[in-house]
C-alpha positions as CSV (number, residue, x, y, z in Angstrom):
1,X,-14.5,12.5,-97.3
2,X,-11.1,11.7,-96.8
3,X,-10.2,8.6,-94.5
4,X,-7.9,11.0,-92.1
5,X,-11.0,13.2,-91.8
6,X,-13.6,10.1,-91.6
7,X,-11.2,8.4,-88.9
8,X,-11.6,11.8,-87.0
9,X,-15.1,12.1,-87.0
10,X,-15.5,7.8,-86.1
11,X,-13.2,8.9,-83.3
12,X,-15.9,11.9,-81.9
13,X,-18.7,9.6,-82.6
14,X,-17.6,6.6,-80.6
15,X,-16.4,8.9,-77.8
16,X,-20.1,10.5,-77.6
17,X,-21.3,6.9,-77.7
18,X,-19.4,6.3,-74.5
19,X,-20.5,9.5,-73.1
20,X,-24.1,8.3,-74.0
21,X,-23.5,4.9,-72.4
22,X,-22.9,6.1,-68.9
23,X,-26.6,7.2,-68.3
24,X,-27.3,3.6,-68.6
25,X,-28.5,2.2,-65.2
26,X,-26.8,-1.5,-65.2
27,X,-24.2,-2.4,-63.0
28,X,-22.0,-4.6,-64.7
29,X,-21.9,-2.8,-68.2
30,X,-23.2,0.4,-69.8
31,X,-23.5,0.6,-73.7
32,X,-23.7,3.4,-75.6
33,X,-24.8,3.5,-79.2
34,X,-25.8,6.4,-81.6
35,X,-26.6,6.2,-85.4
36,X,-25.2,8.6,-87.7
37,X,-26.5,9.4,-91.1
38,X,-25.0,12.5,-93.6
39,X,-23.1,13.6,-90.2
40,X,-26.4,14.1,-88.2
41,X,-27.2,12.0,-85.3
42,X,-30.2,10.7,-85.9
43,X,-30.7,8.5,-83.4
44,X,-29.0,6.8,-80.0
45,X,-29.2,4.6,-77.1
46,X,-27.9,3.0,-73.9
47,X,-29.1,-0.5,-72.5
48,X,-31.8,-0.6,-70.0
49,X,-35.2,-1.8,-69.2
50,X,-38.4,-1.0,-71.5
51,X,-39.6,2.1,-70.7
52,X,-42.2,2.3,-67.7
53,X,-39.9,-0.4,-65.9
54,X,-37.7,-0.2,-63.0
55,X,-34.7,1.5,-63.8
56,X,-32.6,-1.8,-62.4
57,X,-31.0,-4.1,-65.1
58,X,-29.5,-7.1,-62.6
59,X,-31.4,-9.2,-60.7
60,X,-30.7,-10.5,-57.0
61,X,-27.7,-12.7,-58.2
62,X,-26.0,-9.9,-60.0
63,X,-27.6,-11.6,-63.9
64,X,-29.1,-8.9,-66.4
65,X,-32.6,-9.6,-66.8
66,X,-33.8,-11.0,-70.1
67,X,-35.7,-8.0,-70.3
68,X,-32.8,-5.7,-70.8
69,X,-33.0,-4.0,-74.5
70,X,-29.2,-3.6,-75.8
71,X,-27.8,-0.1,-76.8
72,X,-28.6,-0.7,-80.3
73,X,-31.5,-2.3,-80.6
74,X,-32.9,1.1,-78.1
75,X,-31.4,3.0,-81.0
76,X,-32.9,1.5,-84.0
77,X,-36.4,1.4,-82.4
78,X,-35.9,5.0,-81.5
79,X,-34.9,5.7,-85.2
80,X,-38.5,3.5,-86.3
81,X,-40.4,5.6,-84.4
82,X,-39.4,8.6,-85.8
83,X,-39.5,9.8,-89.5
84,X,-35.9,9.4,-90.3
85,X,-34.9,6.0,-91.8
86,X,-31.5,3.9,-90.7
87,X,-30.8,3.1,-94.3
88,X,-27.2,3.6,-95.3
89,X,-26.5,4.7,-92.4
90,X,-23.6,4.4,-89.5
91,X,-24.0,2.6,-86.0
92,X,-21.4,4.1,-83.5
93,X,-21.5,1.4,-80.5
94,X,-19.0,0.9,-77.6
95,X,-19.2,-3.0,-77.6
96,X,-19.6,-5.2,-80.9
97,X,-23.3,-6.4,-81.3
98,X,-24.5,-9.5,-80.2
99,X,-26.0,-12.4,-83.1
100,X,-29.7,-11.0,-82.1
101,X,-29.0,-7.3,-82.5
102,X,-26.8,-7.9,-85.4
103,X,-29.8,-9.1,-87.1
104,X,-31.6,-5.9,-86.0
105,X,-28.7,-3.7,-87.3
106,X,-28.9,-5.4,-91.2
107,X,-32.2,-5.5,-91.2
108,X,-32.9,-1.7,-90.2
109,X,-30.3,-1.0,-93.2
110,X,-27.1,0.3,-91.6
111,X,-24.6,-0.3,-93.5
112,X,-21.6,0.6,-91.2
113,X,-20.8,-0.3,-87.9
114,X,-17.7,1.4,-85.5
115,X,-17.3,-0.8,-82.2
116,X,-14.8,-0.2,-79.6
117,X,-14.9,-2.5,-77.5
118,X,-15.3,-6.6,-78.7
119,X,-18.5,-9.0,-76.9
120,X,-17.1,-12.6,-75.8
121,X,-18.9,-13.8,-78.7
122,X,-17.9,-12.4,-82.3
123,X,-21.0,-14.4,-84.0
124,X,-23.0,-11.1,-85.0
125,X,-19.7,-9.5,-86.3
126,X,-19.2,-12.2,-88.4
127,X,-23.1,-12.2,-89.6
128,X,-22.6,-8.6,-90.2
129,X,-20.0,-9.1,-92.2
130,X,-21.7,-11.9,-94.4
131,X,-24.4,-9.4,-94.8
132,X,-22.1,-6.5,-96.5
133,X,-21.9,-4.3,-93.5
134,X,-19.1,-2.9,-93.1
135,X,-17.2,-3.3,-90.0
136,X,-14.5,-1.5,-88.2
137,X,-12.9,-2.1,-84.9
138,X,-11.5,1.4,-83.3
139,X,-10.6,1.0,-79.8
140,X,-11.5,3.8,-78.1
141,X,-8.1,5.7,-76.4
């Protein structure tokens, strides 16, 4: 694929990732994430409780509770779950991973990651990077 046409198709993917965040129930950020594999979504995610919790992701002071899954690590238990595999594949997310899911995202196999938007700490870019994963920053417009 050619990188104009790959740029194009990053750009739709992150946007759909945003689109996916906003049925996220937290207050103070929603994260999207899907992952992409051969052009077919094969999996996504927003942050949130476990499922069978309550739907709220901040406690009385305003602080996400610890029990708060991240977009991507939603969307590479989803993809375990299934029969599709994450292996070579792309993670779309709208905030760079943190050190914990970065781990997640390696060792499910994806080899790409598209972030818009940076997390205060860069630590699980950088491990990514370490890693082989490729990594690309595309602000979203």
């Amino acid at each position: 694929m050619t990188e104009i046409k790959q740029l194009k198709y990053d750009k739709a993917y992150l946007k759909m990732a945003f689109e996916w965040g906003k049925l996220s129930h937290c207050k103070r950020k929603q994260v999207g994430a899907l992952i992409v594999k051969g052009r077919m979504i094969i999996s996504d995610g927003f942050n949130g409780t476990p499922t069978g919790f309550d739907n709220c992701c901040e406690d009385e002071n305003g602080a996400t509770k610890w029990e708060v899954l991240h977009a991507e690590a939603n969307a590479i238990l989803k993809v375990a779950s299934s029969t599709q595999s994450a292996k070579g594949a792309t993670l779309y997310i709208t905030l760079s991973p943190c050190t914990q899911c970065s781990k997640l995202i390696h060792q499910a196999g994806i080899k790409r990651v598209v972030f818009a938007n940076s997390y205060k700490d860069l630590s699980g870019i950088d491990f990514l990077e370490k890693a082989g994963v490729e990594i690309m920053h595309l602000p979203y417009e």
